[in-house]
C-alpha positions as CSV (number, residue, x, y, z in Angstrom):
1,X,41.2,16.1,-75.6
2,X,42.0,14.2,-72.2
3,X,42.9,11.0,-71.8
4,X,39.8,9.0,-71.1
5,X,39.4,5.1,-70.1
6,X,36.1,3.3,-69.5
7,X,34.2,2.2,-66.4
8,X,31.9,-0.1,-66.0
9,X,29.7,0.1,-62.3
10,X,27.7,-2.9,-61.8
11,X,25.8,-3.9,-58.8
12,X,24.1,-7.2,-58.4
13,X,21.0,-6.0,-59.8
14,X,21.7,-3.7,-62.6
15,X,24.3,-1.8,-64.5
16,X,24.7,1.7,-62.6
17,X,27.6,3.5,-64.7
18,X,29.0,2.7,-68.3
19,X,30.8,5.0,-70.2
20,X,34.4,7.5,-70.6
21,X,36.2,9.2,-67.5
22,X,39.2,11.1,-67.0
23,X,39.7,9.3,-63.6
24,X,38.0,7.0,-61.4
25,X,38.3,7.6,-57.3
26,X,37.9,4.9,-55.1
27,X,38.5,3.1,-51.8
28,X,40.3,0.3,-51.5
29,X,41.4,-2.0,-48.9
30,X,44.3,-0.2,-48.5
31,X,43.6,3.0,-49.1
32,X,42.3,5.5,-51.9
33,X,42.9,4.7,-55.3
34,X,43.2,7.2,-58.6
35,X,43.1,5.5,-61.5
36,X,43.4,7.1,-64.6
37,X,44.5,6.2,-68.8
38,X,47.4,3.7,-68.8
39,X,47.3,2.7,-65.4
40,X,49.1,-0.7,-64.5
41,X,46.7,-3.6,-64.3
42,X,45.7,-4.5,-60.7
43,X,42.7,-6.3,-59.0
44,X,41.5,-5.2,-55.2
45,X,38.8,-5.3,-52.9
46,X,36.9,-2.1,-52.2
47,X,35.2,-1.2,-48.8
48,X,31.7,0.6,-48.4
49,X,32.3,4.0,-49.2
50,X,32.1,6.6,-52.7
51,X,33.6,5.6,-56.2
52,X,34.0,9.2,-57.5
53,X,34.2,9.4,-61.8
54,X,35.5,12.8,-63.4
55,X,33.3,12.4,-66.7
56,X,34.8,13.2,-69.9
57,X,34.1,16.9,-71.1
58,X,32.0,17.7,-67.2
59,X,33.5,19.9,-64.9
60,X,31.4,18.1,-61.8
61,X,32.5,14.6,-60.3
62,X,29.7,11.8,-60.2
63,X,29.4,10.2,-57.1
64,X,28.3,6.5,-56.4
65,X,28.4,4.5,-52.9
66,X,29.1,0.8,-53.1
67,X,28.7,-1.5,-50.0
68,X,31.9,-3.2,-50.7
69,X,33.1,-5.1,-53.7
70,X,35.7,-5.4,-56.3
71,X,37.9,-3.5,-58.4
72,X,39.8,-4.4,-61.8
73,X,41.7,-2.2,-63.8
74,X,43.0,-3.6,-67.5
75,X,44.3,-1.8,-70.1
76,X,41.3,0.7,-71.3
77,X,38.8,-0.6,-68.8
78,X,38.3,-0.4,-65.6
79,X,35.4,-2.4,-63.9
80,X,33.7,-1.9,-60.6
81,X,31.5,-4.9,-59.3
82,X,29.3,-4.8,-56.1
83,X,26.7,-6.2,-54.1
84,X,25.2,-3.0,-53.8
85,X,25.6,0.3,-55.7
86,X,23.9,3.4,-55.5
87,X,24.0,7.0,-57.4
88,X,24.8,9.6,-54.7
89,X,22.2,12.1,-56.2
């Protein structure tokens, strides 16, 4: 069994994504980001672009777009909040 932590995508309006990943893919300010179980707590500001989740027993990635917004990682959870998400499919 891998090594999962939860994500939580939330836009303004809704709730997009809840649930167990093996790795959440984004971009922030500074570059790409992998975050995955037991990863340090940090807090940083993404730009417009994909948030990419490896789900928990799938072998295809997820893909939403956010317009820009914020990213926090603490121990088992890792939260995505933006002004605007959408599912890529």
């Amino acid at each position: 069994m891998a090594m999962t932590i939860h994500c939580d995508i939330v836009s303004a309006e809704e709730e997009i994504f809840s649930g167990l990943v093996e790795v959440v893919i984004a971009t922030g300010a500074l570059g790409d980001l992998g975050i995955y179980y037991g990863h340090a707590p940090l807090l940083t500001s993404l730009i417009p672009g994909p948030v990419r989740l490896k789900i928990e027993g799938q072998e295809e990635e997820k893909v939403y777009y956010v317009s820009g917004g914020f990213l926090e990682v603490q121990p088992g959870v890792v939260s995505i909040l933006a002004d605007t998400a959408l599912r890529a499919a």
